[in-house]
C-alpha positions in Angstrom: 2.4 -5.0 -4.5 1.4 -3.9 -0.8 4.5 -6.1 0.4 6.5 -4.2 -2.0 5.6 -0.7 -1.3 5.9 -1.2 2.3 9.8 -2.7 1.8 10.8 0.2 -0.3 8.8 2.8 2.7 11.1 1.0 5.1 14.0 0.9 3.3 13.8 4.7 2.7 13.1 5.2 6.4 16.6 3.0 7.2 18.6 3.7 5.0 21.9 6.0 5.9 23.0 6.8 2.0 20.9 9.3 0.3 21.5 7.9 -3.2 19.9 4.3 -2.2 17.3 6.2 -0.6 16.2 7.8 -3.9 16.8 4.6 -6.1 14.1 2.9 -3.4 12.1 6.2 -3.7 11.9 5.9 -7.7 11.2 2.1 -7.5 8.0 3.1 -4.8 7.0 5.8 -7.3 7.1 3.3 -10.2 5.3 0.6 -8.1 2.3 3.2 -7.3 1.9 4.3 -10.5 1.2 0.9 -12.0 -1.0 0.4 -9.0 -3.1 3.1 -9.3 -5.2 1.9 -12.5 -5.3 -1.7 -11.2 -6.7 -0.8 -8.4 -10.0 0.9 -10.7 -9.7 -2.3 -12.9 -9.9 -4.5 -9.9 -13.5 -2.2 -8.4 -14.4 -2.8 -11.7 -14.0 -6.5 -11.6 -15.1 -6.9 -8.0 -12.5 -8.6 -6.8 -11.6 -5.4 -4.5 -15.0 -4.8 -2.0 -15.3 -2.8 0.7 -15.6 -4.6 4.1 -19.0 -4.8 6.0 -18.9 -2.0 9.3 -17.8 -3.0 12.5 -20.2 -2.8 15.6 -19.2 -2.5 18.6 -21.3 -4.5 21.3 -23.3 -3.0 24.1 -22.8 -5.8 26.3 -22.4 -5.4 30.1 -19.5 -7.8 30.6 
């Protein structure tokens, strides 16, 4: 799905006919909205986790 959102963003960014661009527009919109309650199913599951914080070391180097 994150493959597919970002082809229709870049299609919409390249493309030169305004039609195409709002037939890749409508597809993005349709991909998002199925994505948007997966994504609560998928926290709810725990197969989506936040990552652990990054630390930057305090080495002298």
């Amino acid at each position: 799905m994150a493959a597919v959102i970002s082809f229709c963003g870049t299609s919409i960014a390249q493309c030169i006919r305004n039609d195409v661009a709002i037939m890749f527009l409508e597809i993005q919109t349709e991909v998002l909205k199925f994505n948007t309650p997966f994504k609560e199913q998928m926290k709810k599951k725990g197969w989506l986790k936040i990552p652990p914080y990054y630390y930057t070391s305090n080495k002298a180097e």
